[in-house]
N, C-alpha and C positions, 0 to 999 in steps of 0.2 A: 326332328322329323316334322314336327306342327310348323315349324318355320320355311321349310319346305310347301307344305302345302296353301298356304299365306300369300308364299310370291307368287305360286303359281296362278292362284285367284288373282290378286292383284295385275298378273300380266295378261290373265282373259279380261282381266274388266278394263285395263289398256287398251288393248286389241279391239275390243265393244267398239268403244267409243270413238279409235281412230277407224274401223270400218264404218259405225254411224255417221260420221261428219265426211265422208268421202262420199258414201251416199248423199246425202244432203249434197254435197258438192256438184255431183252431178246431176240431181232432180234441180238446181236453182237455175244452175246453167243453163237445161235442155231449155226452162220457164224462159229465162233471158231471152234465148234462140229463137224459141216459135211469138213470143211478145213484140221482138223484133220483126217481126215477118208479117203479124198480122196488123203491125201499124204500117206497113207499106214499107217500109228498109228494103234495101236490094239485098242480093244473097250473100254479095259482099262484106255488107255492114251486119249481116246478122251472124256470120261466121267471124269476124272478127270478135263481135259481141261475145260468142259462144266461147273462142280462144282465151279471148281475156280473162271470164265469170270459172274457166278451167284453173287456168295459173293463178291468176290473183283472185279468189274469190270473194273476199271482204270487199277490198277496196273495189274489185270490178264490180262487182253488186251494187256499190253505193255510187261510183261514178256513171254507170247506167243509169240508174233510177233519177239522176241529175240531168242526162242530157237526153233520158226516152220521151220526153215531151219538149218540142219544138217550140 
């Protein structure tokens, strides 16, 4: 029975963390988005920006930050 309630902690503290980093996921991306906007990017290139920072959010983060200054 103890082993039972073991997993079941372990799978909320799972669940925690993959809801925290989806959070996070979306709070960097919307930052990417309007970051974009407010250095003059058309809607184009910030909705792209916002797409990518969705999907790939490591590497979209880091290849932003590489090419958000001209």
């Amino acid at each position: 029975m103890e082993l039972i309630g073991i997993s079941l902690v372990g799978a909320l503290f799972i669940f925690m963390i993959v809801i925290g980093l989806f959070i996070l996921n979306i709070a960097t991306s919307i930052w990417a988005y309007r970051d974009a906007k407010r250095k003059g990017k058309s809607n184009e290139y910030s909705l792209i920006v916002l797409v990518a920072t969705i999907v790939f959010p490591i590497i979209g983060l880091i290849i932003y930050f590489i090419i958000r200054n001209d």
